[in-house]
PyMOL Python script that loads the backbone (N, CA, C, O; Angstrom):
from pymol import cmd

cmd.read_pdbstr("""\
ATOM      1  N   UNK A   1       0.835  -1.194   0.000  1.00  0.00           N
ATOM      2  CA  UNK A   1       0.000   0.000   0.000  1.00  0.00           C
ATOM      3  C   UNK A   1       0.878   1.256   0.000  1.00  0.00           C
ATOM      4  O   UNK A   1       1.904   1.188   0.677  1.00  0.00           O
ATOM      5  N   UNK A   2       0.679   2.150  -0.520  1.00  0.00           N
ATOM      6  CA  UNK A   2       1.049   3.795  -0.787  1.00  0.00           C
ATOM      7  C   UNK A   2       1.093   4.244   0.263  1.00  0.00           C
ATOM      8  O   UNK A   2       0.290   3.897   1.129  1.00  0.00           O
ATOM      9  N   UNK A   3       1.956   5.057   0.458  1.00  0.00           N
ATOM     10  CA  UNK A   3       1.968   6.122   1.881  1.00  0.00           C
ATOM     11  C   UNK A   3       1.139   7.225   1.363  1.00  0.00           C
ATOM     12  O   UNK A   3       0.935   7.685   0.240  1.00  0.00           O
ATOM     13  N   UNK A   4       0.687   7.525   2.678  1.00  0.00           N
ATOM     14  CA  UNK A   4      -0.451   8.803   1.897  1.00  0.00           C
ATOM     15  C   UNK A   4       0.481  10.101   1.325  1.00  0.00           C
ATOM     16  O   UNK A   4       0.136  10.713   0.314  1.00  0.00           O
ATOM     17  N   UNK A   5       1.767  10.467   2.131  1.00  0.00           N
ATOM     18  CA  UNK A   5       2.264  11.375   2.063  1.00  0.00           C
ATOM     19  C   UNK A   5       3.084  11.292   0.260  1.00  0.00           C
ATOM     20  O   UNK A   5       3.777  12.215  -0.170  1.00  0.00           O
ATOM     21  N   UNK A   6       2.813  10.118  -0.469  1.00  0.00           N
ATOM     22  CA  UNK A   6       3.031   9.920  -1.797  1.00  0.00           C
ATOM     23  C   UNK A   6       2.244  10.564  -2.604  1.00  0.00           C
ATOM     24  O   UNK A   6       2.736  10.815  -3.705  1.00  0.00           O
ATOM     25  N   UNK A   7       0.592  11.107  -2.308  1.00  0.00           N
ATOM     26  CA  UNK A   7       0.097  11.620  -2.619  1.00  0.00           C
ATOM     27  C   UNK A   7       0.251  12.930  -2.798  1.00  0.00           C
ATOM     28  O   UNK A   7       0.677  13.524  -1.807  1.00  0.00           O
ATOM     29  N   UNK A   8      -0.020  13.745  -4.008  1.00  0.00           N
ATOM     30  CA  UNK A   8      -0.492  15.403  -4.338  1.00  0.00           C
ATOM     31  C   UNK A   8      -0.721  15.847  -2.960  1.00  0.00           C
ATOM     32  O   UNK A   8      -1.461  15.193  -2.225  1.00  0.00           O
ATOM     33  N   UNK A   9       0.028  17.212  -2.447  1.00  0.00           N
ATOM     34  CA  UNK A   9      -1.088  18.006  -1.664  1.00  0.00           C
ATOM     35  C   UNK A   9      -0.917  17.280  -0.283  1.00  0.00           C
ATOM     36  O   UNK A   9      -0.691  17.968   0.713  1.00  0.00           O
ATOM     37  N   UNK A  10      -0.994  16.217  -0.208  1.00  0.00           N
ATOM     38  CA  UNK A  10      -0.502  15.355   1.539  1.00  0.00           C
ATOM     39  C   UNK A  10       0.921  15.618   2.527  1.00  0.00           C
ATOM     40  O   UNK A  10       1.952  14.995   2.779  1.00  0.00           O
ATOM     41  N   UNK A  11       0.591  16.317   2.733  1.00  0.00           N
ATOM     42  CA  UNK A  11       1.781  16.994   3.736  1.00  0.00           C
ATOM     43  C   UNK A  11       1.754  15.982   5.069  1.00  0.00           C
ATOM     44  O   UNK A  11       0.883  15.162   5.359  1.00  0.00           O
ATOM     45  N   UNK A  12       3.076  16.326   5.835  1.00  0.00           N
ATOM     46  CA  UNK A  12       3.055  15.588   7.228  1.00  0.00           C
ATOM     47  C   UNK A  12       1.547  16.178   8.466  1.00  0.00           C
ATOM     48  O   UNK A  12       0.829  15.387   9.077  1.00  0.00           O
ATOM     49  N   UNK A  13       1.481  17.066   8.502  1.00  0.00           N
ATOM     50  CA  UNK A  13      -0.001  16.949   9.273  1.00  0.00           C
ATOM     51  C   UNK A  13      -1.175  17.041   8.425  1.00  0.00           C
ATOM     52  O   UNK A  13      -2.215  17.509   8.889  1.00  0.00           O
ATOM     53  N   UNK A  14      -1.110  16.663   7.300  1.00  0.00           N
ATOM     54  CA  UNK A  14      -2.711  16.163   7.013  1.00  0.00           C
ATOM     55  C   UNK A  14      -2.698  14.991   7.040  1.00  0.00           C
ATOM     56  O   UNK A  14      -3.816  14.476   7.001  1.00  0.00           O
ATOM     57  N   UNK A  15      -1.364  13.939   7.124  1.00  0.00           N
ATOM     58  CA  UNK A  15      -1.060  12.875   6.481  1.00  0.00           C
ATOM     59  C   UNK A  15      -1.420  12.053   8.104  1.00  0.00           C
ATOM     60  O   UNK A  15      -1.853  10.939   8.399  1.00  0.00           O
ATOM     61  N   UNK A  16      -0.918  13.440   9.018  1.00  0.00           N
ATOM     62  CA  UNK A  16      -1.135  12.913  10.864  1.00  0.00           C
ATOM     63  C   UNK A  16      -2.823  12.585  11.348  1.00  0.00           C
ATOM     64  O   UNK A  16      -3.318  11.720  12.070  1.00  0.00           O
ATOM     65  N   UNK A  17      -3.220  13.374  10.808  1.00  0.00           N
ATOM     66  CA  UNK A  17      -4.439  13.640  10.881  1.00  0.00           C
ATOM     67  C   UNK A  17      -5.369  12.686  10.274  1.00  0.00           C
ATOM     68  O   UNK A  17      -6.235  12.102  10.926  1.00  0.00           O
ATOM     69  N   UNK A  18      -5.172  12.529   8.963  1.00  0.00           N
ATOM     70  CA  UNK A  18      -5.926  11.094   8.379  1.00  0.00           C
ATOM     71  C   UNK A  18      -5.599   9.610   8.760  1.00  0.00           C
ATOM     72  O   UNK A  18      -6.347   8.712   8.374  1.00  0.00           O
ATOM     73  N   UNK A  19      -4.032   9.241   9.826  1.00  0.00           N
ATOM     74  CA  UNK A  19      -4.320   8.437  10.389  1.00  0.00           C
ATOM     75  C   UNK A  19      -4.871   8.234  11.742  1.00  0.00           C
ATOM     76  O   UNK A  19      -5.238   7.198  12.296  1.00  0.00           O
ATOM     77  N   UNK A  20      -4.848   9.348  12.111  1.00  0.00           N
ATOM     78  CA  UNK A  20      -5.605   9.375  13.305  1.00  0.00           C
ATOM     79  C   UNK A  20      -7.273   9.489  13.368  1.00  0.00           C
ATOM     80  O   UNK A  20      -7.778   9.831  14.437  1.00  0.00           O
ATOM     81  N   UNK A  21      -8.153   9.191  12.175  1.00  0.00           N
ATOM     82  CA  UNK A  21      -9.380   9.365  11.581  1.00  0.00           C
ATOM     83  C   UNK A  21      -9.378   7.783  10.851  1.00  0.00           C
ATOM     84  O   UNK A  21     -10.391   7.388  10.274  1.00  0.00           O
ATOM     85  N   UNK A  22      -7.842   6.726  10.964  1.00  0.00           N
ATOM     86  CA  UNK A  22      -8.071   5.431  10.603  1.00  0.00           C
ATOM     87  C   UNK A  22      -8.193   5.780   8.981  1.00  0.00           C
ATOM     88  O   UNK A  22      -9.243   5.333   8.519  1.00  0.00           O
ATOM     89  N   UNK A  23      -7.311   6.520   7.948  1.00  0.00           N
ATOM     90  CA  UNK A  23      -7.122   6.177   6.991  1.00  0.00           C
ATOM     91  C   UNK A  23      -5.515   6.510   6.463  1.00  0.00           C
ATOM     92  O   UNK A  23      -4.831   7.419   5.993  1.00  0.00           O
ATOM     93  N   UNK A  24      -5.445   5.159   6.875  1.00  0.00           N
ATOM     94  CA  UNK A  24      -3.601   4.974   7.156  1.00  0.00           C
ATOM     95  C   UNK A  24      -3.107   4.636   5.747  1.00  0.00           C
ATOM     96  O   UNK A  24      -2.009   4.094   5.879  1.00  0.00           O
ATOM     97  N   UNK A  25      -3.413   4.715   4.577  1.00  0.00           N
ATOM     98  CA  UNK A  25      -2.709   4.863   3.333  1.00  0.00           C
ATOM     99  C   UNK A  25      -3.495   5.351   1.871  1.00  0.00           C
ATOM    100  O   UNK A  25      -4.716   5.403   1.726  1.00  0.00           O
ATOM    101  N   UNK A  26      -2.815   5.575   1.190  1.00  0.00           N
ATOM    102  CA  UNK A  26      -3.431   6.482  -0.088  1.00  0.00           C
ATOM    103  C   UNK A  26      -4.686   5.604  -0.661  1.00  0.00           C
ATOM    104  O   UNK A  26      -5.784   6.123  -0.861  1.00  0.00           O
ATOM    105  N   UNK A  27      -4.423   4.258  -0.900  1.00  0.00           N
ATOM    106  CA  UNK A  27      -5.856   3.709  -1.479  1.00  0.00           C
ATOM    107  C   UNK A  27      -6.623   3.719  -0.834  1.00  0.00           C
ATOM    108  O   UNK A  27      -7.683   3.328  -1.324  1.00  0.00           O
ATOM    109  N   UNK A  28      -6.655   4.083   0.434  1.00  0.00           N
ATOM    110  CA  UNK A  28      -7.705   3.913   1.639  1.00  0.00           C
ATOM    111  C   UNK A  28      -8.364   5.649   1.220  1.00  0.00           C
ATOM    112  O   UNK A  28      -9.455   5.828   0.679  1.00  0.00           O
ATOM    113  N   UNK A  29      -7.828   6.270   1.445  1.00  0.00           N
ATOM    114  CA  UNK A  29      -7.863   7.652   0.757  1.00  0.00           C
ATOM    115  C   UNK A  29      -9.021   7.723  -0.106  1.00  0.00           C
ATOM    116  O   UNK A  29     -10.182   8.086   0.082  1.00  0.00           O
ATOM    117  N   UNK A  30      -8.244   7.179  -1.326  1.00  0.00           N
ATOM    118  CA  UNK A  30      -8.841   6.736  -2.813  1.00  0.00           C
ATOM    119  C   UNK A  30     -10.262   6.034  -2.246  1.00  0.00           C
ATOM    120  O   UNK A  30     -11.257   6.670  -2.594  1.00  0.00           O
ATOM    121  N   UNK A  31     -10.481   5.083  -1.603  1.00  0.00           N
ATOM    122  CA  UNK A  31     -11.448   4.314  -1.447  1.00  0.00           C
ATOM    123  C   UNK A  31     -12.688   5.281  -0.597  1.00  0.00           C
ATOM    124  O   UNK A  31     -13.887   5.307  -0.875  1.00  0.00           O
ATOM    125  N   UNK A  32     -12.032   5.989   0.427  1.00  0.00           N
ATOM    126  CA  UNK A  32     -13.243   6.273   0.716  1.00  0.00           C
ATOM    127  C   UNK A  32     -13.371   7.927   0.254  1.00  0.00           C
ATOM    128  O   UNK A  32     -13.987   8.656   1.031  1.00  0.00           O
ATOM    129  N   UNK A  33     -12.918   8.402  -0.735  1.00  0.00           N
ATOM    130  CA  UNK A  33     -13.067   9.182  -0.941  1.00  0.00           C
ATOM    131  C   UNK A  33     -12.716  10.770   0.077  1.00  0.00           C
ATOM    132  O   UNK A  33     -12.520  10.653   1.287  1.00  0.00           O
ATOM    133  N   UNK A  34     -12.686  11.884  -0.465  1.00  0.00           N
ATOM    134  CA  UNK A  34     -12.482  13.277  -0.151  1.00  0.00           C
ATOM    135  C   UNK A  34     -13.601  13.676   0.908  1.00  0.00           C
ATOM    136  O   UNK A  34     -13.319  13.987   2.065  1.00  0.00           O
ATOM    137  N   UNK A  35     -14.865  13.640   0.417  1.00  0.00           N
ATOM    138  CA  UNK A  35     -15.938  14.145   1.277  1.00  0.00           C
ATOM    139  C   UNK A  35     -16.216  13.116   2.495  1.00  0.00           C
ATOM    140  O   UNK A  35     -16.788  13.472   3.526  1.00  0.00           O
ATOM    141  N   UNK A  36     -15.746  11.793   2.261  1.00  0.00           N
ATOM    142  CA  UNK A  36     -16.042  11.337   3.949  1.00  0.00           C
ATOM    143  C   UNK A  36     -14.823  11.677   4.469  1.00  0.00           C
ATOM    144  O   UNK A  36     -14.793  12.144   5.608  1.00  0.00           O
ATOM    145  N   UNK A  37     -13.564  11.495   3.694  1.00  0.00           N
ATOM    146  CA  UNK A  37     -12.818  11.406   4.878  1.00  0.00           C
ATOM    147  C   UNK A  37     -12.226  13.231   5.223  1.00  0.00           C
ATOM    148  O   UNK A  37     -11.220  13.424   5.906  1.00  0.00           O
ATOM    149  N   UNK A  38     -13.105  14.485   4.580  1.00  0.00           N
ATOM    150  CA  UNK A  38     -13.428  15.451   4.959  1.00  0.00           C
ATOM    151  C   UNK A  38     -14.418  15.536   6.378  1.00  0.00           C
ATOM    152  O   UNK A  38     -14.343  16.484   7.160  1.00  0.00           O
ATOM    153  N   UNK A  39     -15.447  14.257   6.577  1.00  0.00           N
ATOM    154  CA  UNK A  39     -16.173  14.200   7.446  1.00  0.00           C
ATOM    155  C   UNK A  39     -15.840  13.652   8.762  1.00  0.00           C
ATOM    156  O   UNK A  39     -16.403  13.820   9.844  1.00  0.00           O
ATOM    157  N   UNK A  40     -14.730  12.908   8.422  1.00  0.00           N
ATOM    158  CA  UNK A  40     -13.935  12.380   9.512  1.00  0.00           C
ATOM    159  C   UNK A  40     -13.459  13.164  10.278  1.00  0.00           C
ATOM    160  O   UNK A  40     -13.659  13.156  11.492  1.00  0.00           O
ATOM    161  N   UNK A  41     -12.455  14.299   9.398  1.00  0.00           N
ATOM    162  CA  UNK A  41     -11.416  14.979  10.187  1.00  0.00           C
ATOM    163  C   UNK A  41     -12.209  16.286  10.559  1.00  0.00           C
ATOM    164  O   UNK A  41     -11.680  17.265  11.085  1.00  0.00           O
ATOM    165  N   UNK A  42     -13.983  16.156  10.113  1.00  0.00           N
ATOM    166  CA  UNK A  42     -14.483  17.210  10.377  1.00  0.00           C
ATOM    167  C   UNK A  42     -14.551  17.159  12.308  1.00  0.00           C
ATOM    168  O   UNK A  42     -14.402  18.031  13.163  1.00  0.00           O
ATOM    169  N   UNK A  43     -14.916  15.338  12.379  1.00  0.00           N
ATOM    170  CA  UNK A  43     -15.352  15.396  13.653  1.00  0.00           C
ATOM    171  C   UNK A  43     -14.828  15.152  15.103  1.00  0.00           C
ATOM    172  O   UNK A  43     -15.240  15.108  16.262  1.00  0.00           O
ATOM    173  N   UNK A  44     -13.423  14.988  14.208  1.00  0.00           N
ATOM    174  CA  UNK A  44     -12.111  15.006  15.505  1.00  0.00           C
ATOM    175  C   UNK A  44     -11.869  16.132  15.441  1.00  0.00           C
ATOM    176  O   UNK A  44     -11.910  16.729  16.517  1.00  0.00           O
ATOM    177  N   UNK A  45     -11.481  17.015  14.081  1.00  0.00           N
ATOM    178  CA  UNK A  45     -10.574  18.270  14.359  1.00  0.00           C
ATOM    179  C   UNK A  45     -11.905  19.159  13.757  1.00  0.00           C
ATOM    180  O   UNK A  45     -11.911  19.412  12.552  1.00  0.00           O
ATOM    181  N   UNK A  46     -13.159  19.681  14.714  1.00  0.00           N
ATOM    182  CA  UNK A  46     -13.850  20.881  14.520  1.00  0.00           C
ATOM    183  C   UNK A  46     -13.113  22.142  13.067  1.00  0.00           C
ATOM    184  O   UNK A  46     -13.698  22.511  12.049  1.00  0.00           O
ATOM    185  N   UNK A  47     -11.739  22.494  13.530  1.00  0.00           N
ATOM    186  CA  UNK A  47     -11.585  23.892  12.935  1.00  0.00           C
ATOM    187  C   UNK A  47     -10.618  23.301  11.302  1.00  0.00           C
ATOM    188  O   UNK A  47      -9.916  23.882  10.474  1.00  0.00           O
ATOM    189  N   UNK A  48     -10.990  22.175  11.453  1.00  0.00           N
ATOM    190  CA  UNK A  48     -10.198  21.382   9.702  1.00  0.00           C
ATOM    191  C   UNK A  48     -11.161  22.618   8.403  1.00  0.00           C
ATOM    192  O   UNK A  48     -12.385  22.702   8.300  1.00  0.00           O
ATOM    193  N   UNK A  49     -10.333  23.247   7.759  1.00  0.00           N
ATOM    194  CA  UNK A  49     -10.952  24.440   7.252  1.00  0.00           C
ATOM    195  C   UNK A  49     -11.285  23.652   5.451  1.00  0.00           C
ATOM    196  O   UNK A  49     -11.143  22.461   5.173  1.00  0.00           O
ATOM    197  N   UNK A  50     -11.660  24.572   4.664  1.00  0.00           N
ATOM    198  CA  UNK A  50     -12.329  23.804   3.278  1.00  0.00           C
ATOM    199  C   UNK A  50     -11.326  23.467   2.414  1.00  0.00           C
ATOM    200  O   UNK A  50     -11.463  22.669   1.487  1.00  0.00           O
ATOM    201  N   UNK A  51      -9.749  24.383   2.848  1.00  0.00           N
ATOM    202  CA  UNK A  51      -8.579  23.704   2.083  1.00  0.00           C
ATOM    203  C   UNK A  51      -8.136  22.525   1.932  1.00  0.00           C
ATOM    204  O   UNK A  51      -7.491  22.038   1.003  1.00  0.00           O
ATOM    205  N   UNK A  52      -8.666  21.894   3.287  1.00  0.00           N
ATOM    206  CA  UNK A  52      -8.066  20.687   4.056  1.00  0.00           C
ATOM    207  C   UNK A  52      -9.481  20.080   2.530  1.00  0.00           C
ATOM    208  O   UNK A  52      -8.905  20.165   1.445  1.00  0.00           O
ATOM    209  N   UNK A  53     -10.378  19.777   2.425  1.00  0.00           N
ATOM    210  CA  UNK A  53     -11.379  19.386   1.395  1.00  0.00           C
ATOM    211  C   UNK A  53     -10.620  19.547  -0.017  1.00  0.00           C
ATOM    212  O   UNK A  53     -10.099  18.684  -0.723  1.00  0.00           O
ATOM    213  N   UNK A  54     -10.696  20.507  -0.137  1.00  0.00           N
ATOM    214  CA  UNK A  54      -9.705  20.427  -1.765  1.00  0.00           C
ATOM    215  C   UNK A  54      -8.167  20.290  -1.975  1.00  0.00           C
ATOM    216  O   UNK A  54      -7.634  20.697  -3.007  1.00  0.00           O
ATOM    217  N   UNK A  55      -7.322  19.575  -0.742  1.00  0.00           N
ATOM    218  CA  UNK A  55      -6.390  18.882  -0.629  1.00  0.00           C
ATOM    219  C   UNK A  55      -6.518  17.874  -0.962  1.00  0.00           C
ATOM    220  O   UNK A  55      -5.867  17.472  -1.926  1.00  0.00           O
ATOM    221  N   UNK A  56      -7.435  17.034  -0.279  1.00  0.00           N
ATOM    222  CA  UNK A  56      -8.093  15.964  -0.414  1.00  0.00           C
ATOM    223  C   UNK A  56      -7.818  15.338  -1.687  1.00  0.00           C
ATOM    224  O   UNK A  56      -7.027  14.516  -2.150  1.00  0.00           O
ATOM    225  N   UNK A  57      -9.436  16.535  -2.321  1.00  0.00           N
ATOM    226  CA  UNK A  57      -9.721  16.139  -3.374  1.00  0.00           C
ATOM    227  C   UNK A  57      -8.973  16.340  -4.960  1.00  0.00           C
ATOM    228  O   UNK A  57      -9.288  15.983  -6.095  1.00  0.00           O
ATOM    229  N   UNK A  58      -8.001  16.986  -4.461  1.00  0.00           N
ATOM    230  CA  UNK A  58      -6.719  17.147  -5.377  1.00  0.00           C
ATOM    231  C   UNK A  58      -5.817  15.956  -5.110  1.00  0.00           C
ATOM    232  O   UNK A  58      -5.303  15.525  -6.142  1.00  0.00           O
ATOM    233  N   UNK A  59      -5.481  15.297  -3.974  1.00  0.00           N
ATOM    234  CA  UNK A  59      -4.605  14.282  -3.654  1.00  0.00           C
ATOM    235  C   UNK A  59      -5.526  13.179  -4.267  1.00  0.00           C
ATOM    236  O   UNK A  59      -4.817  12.437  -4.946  1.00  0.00           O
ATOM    237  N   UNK A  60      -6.963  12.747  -4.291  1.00  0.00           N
ATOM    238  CA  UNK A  60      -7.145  11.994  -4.978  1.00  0.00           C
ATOM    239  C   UNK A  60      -6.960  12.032  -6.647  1.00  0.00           C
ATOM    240  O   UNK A  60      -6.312  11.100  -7.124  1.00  0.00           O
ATOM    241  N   UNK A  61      -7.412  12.902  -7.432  1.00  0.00           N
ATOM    242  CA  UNK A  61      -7.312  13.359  -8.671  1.00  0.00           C
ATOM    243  C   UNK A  61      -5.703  13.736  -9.030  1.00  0.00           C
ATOM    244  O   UNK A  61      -5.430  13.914 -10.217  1.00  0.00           O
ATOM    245  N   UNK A  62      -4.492  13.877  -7.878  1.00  0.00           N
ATOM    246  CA  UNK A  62      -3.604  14.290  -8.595  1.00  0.00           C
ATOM    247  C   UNK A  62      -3.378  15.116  -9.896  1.00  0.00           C
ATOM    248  O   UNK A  62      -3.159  14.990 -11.101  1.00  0.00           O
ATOM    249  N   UNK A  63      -3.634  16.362  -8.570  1.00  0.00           N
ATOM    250  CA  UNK A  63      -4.457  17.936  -9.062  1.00  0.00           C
ATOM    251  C   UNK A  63      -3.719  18.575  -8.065  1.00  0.00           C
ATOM    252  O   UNK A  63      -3.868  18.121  -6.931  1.00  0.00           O
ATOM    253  N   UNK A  64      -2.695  19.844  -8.263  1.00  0.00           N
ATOM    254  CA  UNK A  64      -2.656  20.489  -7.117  1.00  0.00           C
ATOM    255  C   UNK A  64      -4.068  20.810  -6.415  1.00  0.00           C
ATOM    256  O   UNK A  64      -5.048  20.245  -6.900  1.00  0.00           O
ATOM    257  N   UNK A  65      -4.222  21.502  -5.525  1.00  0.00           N
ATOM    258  CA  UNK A  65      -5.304  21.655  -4.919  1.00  0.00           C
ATOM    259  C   UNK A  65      -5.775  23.091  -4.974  1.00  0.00           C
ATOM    260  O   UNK A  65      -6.863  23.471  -4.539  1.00  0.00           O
ATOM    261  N   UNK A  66      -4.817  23.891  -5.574  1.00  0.00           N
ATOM    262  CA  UNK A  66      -5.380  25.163  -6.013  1.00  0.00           C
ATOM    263  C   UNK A  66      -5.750  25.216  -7.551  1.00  0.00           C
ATOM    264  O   UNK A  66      -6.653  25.929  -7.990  1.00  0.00           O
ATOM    265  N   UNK A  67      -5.091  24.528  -8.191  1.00  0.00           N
ATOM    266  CA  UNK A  67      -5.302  23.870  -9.634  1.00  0.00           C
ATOM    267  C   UNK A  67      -6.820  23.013  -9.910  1.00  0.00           C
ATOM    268  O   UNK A  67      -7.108  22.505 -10.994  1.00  0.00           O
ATOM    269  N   UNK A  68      -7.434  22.990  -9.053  1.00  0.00           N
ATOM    270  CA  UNK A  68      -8.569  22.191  -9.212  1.00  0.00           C
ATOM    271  C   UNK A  68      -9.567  23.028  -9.992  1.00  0.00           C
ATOM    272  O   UNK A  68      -9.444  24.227  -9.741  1.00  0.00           O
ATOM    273  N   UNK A  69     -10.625  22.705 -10.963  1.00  0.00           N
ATOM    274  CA  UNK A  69     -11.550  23.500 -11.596  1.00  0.00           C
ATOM    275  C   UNK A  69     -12.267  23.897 -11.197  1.00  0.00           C
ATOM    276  O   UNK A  69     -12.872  23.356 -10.271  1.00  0.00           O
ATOM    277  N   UNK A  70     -12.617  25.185 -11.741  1.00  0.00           N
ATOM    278  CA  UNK A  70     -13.443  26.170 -10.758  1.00  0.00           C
ATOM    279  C   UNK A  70     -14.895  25.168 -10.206  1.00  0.00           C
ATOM    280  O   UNK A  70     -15.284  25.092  -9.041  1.00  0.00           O
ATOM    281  N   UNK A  71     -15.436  24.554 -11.268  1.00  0.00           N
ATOM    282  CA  UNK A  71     -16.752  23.607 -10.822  1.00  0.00           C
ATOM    283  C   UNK A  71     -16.412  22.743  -9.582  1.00  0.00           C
ATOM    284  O   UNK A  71     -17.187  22.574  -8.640  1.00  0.00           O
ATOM    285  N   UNK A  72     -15.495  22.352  -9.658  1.00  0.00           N
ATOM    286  CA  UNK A  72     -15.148  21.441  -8.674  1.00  0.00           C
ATOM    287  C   UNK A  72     -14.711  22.122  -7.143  1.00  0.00           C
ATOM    288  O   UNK A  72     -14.985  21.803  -5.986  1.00  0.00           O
ATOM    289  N   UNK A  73     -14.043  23.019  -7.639  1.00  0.00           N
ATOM    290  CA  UNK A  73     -14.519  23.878  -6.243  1.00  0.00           C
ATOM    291  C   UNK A  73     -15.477  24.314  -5.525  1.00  0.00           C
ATOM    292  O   UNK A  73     -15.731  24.297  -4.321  1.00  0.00           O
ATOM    293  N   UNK A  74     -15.993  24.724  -6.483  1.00  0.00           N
ATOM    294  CA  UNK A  74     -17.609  25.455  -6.096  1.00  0.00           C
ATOM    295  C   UNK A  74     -18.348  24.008  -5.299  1.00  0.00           C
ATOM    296  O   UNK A  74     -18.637  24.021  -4.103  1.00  0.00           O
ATOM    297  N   UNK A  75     -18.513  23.141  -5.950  1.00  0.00           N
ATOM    298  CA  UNK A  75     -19.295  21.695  -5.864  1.00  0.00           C
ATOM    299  C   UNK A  75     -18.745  21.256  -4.285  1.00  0.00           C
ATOM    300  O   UNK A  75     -19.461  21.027  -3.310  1.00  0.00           O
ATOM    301  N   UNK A  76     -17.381  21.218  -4.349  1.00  0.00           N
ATOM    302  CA  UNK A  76     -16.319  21.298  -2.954  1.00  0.00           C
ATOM    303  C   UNK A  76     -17.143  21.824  -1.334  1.00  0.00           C
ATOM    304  O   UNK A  76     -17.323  21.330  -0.220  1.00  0.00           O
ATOM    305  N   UNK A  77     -17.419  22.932  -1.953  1.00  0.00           N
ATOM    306  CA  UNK A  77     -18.088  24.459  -0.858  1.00  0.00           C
ATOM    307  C   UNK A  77     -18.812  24.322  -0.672  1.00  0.00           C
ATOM    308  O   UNK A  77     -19.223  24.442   0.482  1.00  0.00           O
ATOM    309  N   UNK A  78     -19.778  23.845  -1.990  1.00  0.00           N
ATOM    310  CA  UNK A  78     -21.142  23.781  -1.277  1.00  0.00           C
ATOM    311  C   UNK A  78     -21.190  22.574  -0.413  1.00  0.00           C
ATOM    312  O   UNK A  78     -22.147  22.524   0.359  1.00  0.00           O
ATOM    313  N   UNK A  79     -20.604  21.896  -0.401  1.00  0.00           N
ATOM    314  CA  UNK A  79     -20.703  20.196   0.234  1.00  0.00           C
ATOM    315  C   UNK A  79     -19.937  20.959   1.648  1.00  0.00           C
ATOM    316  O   UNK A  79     -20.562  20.973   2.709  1.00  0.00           O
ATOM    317  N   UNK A  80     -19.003  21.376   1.585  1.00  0.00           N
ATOM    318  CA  UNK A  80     -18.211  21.976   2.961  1.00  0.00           C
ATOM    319  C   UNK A  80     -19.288  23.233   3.969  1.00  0.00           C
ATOM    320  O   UNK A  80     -19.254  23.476   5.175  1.00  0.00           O
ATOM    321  N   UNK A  81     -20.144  23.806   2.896  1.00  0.00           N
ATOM    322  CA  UNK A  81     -20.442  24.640   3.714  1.00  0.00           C
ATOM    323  C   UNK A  81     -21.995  23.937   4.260  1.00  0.00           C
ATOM    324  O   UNK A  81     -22.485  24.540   5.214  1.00  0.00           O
ATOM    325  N   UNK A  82     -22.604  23.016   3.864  1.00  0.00           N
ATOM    326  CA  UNK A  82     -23.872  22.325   4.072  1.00  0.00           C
ATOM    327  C   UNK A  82     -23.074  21.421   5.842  1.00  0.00           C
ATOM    328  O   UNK A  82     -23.959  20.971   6.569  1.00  0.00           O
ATOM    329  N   UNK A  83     -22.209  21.309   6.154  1.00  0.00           N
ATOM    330  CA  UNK A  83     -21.584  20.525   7.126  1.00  0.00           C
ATOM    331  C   UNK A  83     -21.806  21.744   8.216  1.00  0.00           C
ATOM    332  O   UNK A  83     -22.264  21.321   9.278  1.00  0.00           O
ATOM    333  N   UNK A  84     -21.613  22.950   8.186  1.00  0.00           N
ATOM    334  CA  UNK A  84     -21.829  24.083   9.018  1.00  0.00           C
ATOM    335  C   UNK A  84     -23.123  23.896   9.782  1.00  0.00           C
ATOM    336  O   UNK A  84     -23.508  24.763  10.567  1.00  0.00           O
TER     337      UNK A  84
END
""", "prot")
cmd.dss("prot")
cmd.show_as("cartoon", "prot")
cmd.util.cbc("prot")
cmd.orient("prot")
């Protein structure tokens, strides 16, 4: 299995953070996707902000995460800001 930190965009504390939410490598990542495991780190770490979401979802797509398309951002926000 992939280290997550092999991934786009996966730095050492997001990489801390998603195993401590029990998704300890990149296909696990891949598998459960950006928006749950956005929901994960929503509910250990409260102040995980919408970057931490389009990190994610750039580390899956291998996409920087500011490079991501504007739709996909937007789509991103609204899903991040419906969690508020």
């Amino acid at each position: 299995m992939a280290e997550l930190a092999s991934l786009r965009n996966i730095g050492k504390e997001i990489e801390k953070k998603l195993k401590s939410v029990g998704i300890t490598a990149a296909e696990e990542l891949k598998s459960v996707g950006s928006r749950e495991a956005f929901i994960k780190l929503r509910s250990r770490y409260p102040n995980v902000c919408l970057v931490y979401l389009y990190a994610l979802d750039g580390a899956i797509s291998d996409i920087d995460y500011n490079k991501l398309p504007t739709e996909v951002k937007k789509s991103l926000k609204d899903f991040g800001d419906s969690l508020k």
